[in-house]
C-alpha positions in Angstrom: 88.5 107.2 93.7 85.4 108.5 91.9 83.7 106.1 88.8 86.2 106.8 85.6 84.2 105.2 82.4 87.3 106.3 80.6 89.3 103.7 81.7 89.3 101.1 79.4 88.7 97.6 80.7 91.6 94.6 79.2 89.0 92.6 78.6 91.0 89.7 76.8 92.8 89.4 80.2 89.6 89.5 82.6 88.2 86.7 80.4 91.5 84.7 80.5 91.1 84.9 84.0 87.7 83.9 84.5 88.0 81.1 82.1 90.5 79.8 84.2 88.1 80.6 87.0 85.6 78.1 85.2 88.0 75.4 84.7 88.6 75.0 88.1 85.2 75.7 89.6 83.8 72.6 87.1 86.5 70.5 87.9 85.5 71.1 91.6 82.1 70.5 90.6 82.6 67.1 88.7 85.1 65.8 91.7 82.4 66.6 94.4 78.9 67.3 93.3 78.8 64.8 90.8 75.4 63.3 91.0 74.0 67.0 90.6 75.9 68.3 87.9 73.0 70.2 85.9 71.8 72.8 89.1 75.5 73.5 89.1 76.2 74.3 86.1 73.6 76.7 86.4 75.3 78.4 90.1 78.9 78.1 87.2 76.7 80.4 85.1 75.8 82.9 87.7 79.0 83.1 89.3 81.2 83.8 86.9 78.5 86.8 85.8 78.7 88.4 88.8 82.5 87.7 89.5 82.9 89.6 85.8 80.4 92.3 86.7 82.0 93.0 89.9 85.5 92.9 88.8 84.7 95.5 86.0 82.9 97.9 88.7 85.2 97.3 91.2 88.4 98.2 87.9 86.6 101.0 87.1 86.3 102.8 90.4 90.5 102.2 90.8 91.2 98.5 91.4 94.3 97.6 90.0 94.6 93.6 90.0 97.6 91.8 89.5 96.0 89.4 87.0 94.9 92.7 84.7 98.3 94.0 84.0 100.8 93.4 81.8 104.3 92.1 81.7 106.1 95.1 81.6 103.7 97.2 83.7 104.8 94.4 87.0 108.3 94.7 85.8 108.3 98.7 86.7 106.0 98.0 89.5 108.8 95.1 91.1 111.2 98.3 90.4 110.1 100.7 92.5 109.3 98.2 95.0 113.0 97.3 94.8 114.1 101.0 94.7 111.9 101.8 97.7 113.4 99.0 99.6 117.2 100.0 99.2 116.0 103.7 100.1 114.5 102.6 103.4 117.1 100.3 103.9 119.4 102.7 103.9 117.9 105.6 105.7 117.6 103.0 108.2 121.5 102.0 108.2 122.1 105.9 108.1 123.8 105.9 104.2 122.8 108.2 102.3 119.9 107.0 99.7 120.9 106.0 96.2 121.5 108.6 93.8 120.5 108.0 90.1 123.9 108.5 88.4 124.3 111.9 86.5 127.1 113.2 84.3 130.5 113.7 85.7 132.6 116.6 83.9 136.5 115.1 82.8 139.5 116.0 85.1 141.0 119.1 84.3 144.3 120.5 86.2 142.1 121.8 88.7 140.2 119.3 89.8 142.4 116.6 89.1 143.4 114.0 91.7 146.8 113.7 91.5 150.1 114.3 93.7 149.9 118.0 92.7 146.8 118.8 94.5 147.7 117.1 97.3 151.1 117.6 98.4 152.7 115.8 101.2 153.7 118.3 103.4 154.3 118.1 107.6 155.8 120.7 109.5 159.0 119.5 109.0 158.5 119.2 105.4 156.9 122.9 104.7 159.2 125.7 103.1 159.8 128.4 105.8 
């Protein structure tokens, strides 16, 4: 997918994400590198720049993260996931795939269901 620069970025969410990012890197930081706290903080710096820059390129050529979309846009996602699983499961149990439902004219005395449209008649029962 070619660069679109008309895509716009959610950039409250990417930062969201990489402050989380930063939490856990300087907690990693202050449990195991202790004692040279102050050249990390500088590697913190640089990688969460180039984590940022990269995950903006990386969105703007097509990259669809989880972590960048909203609530109701993984709610229709999960859908069709669910609706594409019922379809394949049952093409492979040979049912025919779920229909969306669609409007369903009343009965009229044609088409209705009762006794009159279905008489019970045998060969010894049938008018000769």
């Amino acid at each position: 997918m070619p660069w679109n620069r008309h895509r716009a970025l959610p950039w409250k969410r990417l930062l969201t994400f990489e402050l989380a990012y930063v939490g856990l890197f300087a907690a990693f930081l202050a449990v195991f590198r202790r004692d040279d706290l102050a050249s990390s903080a500088v590697a913190m710096g640089v990688a969460i720049v180039v984590t940022t820059i990269a995950i903006a390129v990386l969105y703007k050529f097509g990259w669809d993260p989880a972590f960048l979309k909203t609530r109701t846009e993984l709610a229709s996602v999960r859908e069709e996931r669910i609706r594409a699983r019922e379809a394949a499961r049952a093409r492979k149990a040979g049912r025919p795939e779920p229909q969306p439902e669609r409007y369903r004219p009343a009965p009229t005395k044609r088409t209705s269901t009762g006794a009159t449209n279905r008489p019970r008649r045998t060969s010894k029962t049938r008018k000769r």
